[in-house]
N, CA, C and O atoms as a Maestro MAE file, in Angstrom:
{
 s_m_m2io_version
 :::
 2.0.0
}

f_m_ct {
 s_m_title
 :::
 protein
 m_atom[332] {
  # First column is atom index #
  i_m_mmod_type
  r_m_x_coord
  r_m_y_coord
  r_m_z_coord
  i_m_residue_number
  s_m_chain_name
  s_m_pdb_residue_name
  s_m_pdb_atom_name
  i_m_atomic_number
  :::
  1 25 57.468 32.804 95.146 1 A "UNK " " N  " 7
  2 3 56.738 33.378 96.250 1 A "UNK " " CA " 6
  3 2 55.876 34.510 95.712 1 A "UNK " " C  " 6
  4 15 56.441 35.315 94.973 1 A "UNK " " O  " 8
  5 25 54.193 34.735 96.063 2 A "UNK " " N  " 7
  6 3 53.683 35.455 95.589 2 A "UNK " " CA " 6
  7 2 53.516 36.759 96.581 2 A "UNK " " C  " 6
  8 15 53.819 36.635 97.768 2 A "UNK " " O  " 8
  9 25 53.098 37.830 96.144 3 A "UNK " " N  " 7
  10 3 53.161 38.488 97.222 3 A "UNK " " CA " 6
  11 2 51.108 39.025 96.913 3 A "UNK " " C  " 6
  12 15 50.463 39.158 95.873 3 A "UNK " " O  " 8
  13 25 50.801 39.154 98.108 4 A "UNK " " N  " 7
  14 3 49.345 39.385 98.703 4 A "UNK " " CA " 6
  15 2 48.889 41.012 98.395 4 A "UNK " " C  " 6
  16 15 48.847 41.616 99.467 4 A "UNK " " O  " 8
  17 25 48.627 41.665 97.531 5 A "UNK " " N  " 7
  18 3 48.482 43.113 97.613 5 A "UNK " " CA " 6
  19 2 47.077 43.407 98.593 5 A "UNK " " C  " 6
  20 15 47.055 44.266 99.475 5 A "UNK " " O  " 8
  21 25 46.224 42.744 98.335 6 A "UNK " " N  " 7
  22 3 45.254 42.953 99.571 6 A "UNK " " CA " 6
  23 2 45.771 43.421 100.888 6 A "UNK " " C  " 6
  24 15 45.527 44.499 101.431 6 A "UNK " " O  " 8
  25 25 46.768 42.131 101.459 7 A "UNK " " N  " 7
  26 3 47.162 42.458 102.852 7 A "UNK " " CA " 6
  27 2 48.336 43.815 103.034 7 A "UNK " " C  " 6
  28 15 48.633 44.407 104.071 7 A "UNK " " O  " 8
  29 25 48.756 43.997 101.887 8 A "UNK " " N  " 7
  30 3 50.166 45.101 101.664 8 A "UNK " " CA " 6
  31 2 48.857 46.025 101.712 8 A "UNK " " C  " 6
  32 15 49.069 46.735 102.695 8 A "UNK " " O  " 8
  33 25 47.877 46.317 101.287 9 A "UNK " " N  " 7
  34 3 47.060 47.666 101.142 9 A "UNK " " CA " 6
  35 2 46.749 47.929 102.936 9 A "UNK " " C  " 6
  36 15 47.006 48.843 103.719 9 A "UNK " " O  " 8
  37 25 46.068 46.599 103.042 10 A "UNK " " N  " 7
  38 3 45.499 46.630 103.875 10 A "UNK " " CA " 6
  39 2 46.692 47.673 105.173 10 A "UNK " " C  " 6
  40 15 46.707 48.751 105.765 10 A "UNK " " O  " 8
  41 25 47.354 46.676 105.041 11 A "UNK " " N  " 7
  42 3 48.419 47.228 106.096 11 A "UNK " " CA " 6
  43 2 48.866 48.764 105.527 11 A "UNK " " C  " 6
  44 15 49.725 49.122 106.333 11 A "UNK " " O  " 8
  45 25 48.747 49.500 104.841 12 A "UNK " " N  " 7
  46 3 49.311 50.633 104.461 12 A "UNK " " CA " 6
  47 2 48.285 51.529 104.873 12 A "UNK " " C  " 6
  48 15 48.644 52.604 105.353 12 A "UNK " " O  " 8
  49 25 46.604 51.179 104.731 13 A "UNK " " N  " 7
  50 3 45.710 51.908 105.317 13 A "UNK " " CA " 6
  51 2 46.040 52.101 107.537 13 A "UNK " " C  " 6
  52 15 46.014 53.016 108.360 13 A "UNK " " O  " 8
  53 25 46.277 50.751 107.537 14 A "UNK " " N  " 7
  54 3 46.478 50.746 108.935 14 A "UNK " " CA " 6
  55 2 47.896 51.903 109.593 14 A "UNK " " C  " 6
  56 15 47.945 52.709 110.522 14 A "UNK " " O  " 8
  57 25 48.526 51.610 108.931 15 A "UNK " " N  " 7
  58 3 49.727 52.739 108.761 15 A "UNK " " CA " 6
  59 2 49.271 53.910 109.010 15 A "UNK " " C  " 6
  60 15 49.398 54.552 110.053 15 A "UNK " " O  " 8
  61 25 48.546 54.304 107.717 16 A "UNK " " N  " 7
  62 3 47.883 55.732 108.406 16 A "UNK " " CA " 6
  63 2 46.962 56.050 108.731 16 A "UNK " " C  " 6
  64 15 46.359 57.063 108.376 16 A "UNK " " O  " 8
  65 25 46.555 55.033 109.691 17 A "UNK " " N  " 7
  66 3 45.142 55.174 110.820 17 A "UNK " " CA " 6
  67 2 45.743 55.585 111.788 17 A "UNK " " C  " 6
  68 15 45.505 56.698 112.258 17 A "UNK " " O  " 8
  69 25 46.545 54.860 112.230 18 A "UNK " " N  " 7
  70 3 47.891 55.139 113.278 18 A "UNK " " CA " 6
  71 2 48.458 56.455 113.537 18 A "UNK " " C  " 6
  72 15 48.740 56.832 114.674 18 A "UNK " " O  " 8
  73 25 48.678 57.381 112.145 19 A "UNK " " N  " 7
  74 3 49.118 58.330 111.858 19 A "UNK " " CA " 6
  75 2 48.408 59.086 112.175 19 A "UNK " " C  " 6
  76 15 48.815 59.577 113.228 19 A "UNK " " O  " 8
  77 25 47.478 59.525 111.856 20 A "UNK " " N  " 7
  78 3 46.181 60.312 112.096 20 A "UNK " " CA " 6
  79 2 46.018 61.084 113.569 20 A "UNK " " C  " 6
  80 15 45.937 62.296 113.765 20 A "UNK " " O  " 8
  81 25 45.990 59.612 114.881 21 A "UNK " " N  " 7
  82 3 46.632 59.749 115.707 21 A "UNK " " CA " 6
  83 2 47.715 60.541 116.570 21 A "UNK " " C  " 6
  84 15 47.726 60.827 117.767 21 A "UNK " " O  " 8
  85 25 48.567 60.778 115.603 22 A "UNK " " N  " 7
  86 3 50.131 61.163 116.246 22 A "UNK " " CA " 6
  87 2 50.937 61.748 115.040 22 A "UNK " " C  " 6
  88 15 52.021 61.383 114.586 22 A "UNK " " O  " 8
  89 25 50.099 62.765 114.648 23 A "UNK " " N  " 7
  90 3 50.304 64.009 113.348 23 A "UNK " " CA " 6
  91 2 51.696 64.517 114.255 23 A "UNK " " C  " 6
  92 15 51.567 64.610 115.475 23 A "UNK " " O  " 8
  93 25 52.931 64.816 113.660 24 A "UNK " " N  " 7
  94 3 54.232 65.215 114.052 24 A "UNK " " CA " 6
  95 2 54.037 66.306 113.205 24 A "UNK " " C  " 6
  96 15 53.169 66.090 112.359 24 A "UNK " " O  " 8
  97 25 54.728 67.763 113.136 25 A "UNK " " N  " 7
  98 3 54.969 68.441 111.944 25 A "UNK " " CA " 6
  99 2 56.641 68.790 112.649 25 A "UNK " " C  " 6
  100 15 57.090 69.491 113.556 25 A "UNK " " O  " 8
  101 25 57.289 67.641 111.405 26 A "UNK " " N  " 7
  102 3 58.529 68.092 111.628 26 A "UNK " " CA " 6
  103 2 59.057 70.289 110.717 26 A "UNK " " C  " 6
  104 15 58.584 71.068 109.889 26 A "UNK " " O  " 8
  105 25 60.216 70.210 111.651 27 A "UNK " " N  " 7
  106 3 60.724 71.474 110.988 27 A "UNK " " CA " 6
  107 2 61.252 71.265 109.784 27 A "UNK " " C  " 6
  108 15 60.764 72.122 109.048 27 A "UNK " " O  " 8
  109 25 62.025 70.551 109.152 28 A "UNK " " N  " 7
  110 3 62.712 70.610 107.889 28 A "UNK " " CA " 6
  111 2 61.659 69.509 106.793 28 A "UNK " " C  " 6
  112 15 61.250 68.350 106.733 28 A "UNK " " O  " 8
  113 25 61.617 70.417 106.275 29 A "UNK " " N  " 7
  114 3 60.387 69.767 104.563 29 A "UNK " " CA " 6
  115 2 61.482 69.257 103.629 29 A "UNK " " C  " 6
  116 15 62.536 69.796 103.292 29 A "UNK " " O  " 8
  117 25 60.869 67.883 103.247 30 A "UNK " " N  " 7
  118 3 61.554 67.273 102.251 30 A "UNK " " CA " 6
  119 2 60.823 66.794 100.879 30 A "UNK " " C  " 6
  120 15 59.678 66.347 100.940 30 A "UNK " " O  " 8
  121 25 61.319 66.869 99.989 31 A "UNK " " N  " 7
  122 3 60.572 66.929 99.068 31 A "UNK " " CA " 6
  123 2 60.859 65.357 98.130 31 A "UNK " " C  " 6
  124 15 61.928 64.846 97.795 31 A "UNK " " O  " 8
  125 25 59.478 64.908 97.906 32 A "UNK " " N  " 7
  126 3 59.365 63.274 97.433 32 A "UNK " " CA " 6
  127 2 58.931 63.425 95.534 32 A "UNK " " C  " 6
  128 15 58.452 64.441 95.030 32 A "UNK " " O  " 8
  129 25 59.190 62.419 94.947 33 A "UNK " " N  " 7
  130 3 58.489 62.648 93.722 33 A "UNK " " CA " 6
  131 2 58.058 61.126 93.211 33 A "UNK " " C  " 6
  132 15 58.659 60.079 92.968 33 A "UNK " " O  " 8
  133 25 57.061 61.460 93.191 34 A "UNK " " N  " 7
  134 3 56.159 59.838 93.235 34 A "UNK " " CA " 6
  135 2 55.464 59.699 91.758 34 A "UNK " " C  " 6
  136 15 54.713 60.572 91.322 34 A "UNK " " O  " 8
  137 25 55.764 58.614 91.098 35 A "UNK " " N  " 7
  138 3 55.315 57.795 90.180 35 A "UNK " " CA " 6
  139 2 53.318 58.334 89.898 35 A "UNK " " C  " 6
  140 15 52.537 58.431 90.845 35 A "UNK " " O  " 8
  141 25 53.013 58.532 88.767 36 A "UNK " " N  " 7
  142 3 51.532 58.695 88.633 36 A "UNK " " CA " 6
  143 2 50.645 57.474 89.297 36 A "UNK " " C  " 6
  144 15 49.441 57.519 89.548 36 A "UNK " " O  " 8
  145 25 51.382 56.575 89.477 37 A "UNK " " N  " 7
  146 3 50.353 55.199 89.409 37 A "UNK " " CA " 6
  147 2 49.959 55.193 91.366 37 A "UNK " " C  " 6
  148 15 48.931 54.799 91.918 37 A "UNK " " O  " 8
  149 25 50.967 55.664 91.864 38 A "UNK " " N  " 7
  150 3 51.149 55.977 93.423 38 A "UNK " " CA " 6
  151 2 49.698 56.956 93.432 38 A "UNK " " C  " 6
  152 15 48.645 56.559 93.931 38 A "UNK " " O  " 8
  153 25 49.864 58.239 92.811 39 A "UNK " " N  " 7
  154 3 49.208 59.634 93.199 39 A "UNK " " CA " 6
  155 2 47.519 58.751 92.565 39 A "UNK " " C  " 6
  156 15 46.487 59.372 92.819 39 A "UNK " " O  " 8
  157 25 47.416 57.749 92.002 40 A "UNK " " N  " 7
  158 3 45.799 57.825 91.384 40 A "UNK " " CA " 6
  159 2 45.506 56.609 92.576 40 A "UNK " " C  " 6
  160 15 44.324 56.355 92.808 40 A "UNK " " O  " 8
  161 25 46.482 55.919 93.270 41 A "UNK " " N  " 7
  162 3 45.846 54.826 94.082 41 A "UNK " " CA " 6
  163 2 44.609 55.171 94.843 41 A "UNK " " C  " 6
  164 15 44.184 56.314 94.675 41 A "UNK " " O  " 8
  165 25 43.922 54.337 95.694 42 A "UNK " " N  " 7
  166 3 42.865 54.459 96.419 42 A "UNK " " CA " 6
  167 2 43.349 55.206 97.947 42 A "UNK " " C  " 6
  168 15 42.748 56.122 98.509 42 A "UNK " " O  " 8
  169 25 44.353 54.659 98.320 43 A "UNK " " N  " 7
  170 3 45.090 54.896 99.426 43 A "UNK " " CA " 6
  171 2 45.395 56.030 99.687 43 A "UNK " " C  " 6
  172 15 45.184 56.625 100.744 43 A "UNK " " O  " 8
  173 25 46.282 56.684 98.074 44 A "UNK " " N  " 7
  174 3 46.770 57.670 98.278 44 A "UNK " " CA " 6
  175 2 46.112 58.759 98.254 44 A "UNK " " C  " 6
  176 15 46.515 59.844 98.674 44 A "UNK " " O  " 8
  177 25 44.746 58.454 97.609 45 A "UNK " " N  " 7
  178 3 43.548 59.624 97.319 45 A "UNK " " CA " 6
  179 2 43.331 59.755 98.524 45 A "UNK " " C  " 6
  180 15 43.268 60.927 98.897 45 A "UNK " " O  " 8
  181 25 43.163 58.820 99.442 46 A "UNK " " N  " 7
  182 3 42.816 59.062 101.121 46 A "UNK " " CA " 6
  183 2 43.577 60.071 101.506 46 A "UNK " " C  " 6
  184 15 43.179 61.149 101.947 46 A "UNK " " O  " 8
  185 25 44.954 59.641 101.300 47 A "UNK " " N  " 7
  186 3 45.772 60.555 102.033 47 A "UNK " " CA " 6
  187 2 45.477 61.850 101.598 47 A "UNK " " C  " 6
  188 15 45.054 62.661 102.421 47 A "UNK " " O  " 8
  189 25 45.681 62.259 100.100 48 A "UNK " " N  " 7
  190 3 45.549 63.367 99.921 48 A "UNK " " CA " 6
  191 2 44.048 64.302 100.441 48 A "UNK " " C  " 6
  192 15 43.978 65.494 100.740 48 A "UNK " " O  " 8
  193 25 43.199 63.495 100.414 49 A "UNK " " N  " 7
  194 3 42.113 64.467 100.841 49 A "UNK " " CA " 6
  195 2 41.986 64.245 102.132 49 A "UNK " " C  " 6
  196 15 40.827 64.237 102.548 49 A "UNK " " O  " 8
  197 25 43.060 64.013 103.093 50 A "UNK " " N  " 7
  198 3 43.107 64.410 104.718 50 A "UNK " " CA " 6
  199 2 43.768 65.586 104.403 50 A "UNK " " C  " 6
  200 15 43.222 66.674 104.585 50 A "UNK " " O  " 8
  201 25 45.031 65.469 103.893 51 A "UNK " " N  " 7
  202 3 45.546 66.799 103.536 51 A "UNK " " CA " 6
  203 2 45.133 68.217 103.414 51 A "UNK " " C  " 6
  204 15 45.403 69.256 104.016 51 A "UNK " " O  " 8
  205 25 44.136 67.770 102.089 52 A "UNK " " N  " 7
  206 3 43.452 68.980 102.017 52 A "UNK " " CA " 6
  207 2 42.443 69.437 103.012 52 A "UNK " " C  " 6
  208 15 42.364 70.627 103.316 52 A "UNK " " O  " 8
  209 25 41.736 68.604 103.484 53 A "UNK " " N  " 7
  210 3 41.136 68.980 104.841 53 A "UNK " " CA " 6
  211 2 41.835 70.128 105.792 53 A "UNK " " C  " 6
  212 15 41.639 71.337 105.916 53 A "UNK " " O  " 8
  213 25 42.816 69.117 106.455 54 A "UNK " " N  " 7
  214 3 43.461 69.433 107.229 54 A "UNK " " CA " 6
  215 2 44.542 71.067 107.471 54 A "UNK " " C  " 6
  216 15 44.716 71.855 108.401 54 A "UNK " " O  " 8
  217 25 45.047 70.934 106.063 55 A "UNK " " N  " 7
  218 3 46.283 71.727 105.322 55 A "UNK " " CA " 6
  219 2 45.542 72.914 104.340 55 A "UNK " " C  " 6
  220 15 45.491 74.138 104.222 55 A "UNK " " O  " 8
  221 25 45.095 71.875 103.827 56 A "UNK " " N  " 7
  222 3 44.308 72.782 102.290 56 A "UNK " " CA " 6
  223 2 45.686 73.043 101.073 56 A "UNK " " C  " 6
  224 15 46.879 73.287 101.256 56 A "UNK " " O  " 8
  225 25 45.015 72.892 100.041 57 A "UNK " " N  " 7
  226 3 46.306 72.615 98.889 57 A "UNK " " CA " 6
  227 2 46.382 74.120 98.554 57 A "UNK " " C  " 6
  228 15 46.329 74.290 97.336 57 A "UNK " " O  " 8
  229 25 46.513 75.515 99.416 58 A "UNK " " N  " 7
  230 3 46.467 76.963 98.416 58 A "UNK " " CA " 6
  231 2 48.215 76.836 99.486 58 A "UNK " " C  " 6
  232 15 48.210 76.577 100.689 58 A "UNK " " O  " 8
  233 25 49.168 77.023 98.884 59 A "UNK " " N  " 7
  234 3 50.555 77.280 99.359 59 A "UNK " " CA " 6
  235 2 51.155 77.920 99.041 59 A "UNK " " C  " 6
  236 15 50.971 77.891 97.824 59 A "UNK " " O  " 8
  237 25 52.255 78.979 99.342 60 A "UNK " " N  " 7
  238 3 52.543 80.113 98.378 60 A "UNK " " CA " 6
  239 2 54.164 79.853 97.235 60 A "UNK " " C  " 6
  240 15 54.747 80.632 96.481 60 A "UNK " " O  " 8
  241 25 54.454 78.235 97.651 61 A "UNK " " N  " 7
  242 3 55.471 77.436 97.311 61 A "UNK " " CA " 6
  243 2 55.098 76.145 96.457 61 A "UNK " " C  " 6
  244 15 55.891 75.409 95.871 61 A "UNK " " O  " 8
  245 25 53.953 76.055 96.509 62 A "UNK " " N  " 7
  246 3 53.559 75.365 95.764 62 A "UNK " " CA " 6
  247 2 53.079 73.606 96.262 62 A "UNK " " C  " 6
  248 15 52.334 72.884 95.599 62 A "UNK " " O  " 8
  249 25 53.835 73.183 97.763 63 A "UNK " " N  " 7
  250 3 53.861 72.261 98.179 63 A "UNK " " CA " 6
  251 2 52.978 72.095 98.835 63 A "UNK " " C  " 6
  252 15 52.408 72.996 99.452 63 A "UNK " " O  " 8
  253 25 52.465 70.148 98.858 64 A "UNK " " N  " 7
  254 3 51.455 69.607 99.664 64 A "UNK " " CA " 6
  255 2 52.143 69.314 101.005 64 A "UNK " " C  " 6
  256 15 53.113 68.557 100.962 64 A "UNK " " O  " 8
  257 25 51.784 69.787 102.124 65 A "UNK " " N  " 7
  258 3 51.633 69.262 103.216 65 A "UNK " " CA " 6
  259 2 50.880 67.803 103.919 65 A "UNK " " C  " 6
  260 15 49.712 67.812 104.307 65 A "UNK " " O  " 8
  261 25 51.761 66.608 103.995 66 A "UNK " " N  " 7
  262 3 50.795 65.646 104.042 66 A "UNK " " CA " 6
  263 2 50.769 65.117 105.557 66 A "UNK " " C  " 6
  264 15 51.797 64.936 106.209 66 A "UNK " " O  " 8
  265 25 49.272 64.855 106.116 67 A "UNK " " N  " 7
  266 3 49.462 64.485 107.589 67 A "UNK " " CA " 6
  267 2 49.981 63.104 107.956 67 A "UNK " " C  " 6
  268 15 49.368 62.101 108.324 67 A "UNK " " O  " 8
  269 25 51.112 63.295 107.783 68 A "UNK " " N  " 7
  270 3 51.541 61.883 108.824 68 A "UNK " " CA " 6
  271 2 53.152 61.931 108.475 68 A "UNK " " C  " 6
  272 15 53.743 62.523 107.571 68 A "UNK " " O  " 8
  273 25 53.651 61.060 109.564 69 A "UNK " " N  " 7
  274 3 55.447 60.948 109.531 69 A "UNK " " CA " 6
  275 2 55.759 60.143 108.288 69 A "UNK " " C  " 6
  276 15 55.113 59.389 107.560 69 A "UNK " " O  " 8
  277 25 57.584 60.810 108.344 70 A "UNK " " N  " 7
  278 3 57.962 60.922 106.983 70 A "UNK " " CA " 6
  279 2 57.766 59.442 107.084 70 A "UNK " " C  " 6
  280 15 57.062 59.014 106.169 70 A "UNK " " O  " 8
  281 25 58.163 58.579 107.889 71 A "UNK " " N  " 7
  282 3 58.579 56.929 108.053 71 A "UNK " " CA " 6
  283 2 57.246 56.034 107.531 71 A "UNK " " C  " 6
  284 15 57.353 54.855 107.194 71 A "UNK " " O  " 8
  285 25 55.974 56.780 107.517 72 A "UNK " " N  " 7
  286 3 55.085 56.198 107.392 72 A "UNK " " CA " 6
  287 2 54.546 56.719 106.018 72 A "UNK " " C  " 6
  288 15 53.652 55.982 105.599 72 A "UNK " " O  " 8
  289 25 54.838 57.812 105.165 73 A "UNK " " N  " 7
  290 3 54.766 57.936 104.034 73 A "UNK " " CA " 6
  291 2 55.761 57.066 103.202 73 A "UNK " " C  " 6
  292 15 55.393 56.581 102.132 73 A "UNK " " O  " 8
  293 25 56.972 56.875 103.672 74 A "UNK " " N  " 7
  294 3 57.650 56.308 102.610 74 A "UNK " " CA " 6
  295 2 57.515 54.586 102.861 74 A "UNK " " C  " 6
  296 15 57.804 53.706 102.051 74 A "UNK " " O  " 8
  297 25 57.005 54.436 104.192 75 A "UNK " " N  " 7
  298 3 56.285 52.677 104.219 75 A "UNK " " CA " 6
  299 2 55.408 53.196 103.178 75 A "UNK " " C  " 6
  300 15 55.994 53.314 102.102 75 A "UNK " " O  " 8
  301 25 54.115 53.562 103.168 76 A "UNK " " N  " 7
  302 3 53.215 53.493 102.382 76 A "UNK " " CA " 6
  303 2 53.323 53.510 100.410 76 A "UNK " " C  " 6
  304 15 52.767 52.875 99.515 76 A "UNK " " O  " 8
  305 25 54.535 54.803 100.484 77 A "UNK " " N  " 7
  306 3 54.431 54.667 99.095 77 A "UNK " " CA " 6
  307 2 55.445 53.904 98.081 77 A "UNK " " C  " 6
  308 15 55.523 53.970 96.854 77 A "UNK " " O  " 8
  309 25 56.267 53.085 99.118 78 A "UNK " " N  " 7
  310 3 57.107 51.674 99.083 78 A "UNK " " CA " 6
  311 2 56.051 51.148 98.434 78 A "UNK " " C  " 6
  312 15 56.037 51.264 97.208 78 A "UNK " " O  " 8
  313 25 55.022 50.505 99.064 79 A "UNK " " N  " 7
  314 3 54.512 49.152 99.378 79 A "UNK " " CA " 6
  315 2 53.547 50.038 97.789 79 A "UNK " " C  " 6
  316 15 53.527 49.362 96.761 79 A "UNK " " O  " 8
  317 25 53.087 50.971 97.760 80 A "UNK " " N  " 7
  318 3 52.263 51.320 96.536 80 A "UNK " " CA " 6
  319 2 53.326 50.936 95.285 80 A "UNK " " C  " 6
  320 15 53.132 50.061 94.441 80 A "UNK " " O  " 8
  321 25 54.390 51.737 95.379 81 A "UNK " " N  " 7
  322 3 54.973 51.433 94.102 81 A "UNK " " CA " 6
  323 2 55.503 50.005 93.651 81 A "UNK " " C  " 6
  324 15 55.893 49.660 92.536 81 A "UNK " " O  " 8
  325 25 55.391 49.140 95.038 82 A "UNK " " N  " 7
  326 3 55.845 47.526 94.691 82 A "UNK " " CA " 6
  327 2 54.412 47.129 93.834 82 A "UNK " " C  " 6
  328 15 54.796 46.385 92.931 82 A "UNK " " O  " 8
  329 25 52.979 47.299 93.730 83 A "UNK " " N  " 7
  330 3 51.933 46.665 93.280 83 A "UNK " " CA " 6
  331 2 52.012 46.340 91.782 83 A "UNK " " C  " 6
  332 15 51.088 45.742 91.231 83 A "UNK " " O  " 8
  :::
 }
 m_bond[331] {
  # First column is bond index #
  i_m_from
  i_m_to
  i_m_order
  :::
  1 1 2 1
  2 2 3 1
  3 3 4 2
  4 3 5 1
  5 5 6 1
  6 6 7 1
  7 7 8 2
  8 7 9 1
  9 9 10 1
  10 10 11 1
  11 11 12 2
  12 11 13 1
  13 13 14 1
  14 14 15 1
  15 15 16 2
  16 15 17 1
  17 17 18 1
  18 18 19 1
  19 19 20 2
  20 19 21 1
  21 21 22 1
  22 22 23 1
  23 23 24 2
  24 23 25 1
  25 25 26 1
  26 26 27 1
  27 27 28 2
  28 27 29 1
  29 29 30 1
  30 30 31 1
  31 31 32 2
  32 31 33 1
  33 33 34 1
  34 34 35 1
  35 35 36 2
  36 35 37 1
  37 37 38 1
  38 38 39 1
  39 39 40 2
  40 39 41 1
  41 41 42 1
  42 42 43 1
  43 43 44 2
  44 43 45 1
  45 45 46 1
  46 46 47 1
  47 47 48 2
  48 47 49 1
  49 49 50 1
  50 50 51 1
  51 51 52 2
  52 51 53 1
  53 53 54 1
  54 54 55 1
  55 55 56 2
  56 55 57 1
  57 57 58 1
  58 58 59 1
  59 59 60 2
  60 59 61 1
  61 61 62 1
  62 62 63 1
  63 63 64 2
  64 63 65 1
  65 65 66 1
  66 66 67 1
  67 67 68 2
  68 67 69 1
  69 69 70 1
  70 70 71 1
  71 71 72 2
  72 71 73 1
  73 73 74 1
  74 74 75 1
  75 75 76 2
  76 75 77 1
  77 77 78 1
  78 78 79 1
  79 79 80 2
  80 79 81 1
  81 81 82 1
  82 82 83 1
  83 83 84 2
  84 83 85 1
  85 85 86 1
  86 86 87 1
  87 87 88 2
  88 87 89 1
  89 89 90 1
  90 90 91 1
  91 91 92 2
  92 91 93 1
  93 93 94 1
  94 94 95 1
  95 95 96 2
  96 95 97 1
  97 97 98 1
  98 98 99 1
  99 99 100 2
  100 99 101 1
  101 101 102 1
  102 102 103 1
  103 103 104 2
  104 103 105 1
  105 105 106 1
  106 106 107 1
  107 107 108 2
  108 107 109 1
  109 109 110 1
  110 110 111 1
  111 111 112 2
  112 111 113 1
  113 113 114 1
  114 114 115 1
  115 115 116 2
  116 115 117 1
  117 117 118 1
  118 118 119 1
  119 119 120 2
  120 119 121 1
  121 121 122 1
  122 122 123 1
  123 123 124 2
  124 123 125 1
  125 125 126 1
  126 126 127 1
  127 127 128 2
  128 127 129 1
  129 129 130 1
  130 130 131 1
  131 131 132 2
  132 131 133 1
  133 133 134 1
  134 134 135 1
  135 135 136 2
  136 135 137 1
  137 137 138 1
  138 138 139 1
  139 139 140 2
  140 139 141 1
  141 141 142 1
  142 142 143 1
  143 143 144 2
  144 143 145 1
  145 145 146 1
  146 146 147 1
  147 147 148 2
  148 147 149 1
  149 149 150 1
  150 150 151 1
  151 151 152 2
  152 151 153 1
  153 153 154 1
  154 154 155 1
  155 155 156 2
  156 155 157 1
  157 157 158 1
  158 158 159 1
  159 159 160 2
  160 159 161 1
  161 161 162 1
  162 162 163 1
  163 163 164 2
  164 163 165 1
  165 165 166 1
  166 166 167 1
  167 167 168 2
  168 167 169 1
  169 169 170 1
  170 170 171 1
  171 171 172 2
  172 171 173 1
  173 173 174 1
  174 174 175 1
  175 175 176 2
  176 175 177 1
  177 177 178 1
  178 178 179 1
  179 179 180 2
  180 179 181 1
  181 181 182 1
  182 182 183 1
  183 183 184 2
  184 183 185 1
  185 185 186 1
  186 186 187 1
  187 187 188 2
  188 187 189 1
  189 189 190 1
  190 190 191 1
  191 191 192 2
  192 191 193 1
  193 193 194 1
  194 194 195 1
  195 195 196 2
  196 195 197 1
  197 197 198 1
  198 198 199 1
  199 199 200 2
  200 199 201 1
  201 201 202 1
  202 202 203 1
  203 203 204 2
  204 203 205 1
  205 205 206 1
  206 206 207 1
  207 207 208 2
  208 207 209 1
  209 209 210 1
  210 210 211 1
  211 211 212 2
  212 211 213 1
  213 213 214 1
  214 214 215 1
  215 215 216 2
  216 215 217 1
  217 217 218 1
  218 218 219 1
  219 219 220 2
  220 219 221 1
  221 221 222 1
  222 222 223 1
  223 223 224 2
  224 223 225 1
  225 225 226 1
  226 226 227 1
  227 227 228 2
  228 227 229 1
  229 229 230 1
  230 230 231 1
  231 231 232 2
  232 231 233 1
  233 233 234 1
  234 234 235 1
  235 235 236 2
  236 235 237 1
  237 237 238 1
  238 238 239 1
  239 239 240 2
  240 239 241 1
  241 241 242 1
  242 242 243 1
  243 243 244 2
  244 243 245 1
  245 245 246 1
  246 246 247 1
  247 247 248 2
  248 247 249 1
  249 249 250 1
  250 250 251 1
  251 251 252 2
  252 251 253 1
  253 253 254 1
  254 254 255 1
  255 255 256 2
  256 255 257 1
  257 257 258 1
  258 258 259 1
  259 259 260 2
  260 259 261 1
  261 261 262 1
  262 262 263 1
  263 263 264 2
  264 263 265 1
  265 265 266 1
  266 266 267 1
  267 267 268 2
  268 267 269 1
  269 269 270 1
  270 270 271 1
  271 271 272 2
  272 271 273 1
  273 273 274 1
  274 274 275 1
  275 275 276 2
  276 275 277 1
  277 277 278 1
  278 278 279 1
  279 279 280 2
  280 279 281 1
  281 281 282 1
  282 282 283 1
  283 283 284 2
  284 283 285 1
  285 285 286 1
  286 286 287 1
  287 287 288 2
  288 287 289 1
  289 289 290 1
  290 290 291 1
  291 291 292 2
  292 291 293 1
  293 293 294 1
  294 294 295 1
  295 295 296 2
  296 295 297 1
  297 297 298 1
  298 298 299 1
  299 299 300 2
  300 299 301 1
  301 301 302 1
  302 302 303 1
  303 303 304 2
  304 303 305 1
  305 305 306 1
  306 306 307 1
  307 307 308 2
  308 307 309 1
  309 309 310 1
  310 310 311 1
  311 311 312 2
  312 311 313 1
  313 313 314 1
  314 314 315 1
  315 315 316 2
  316 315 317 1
  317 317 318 1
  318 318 319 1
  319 319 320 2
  320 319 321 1
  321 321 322 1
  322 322 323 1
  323 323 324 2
  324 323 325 1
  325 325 326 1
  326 326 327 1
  327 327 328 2
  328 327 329 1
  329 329 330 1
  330 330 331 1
  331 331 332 2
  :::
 }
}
């Protein structure tokens, strides 16, 4: 069985179109550590420069704030690190 990365992208952009939408900022921050090949994707460059938009990367902790729920970051960077 092959698997389709087109439609896995595709659907991961849709993910956080959705998100965009219905920005949550939960209270408790959790902290992720993601593979280089995740942080250079196309996808994830999206994400990050909503971020910085939104957030801006100057923190006095050092952490990115990223816009969208945790459930839909870790769909997304699932489906990145399966490619």
């Amino acid at each position: 069985m092959g698997v389709r990365v087109p439609s896995m992208i595709a659907g991961a952009k849709q993910i956080l179109k959705l998100q965009s939408h219905s920005i949550t900022r939960e209270t408790q921050r959790k902290r992720f550590v993601l593979p280089i090949s995740v942080l250079n994707h196309p996808s994830f460059q999206d994400l990050l420069n909503r971020a910085e938009e939104e957030f801006g990367f100057h923190h006095p902790m050092g952490a990115l704030t990223i816009p969208c729920r945790e459930d839909a970051f870790l769909i997304l960077t699932s489906r990145l690190q399966a490619l």
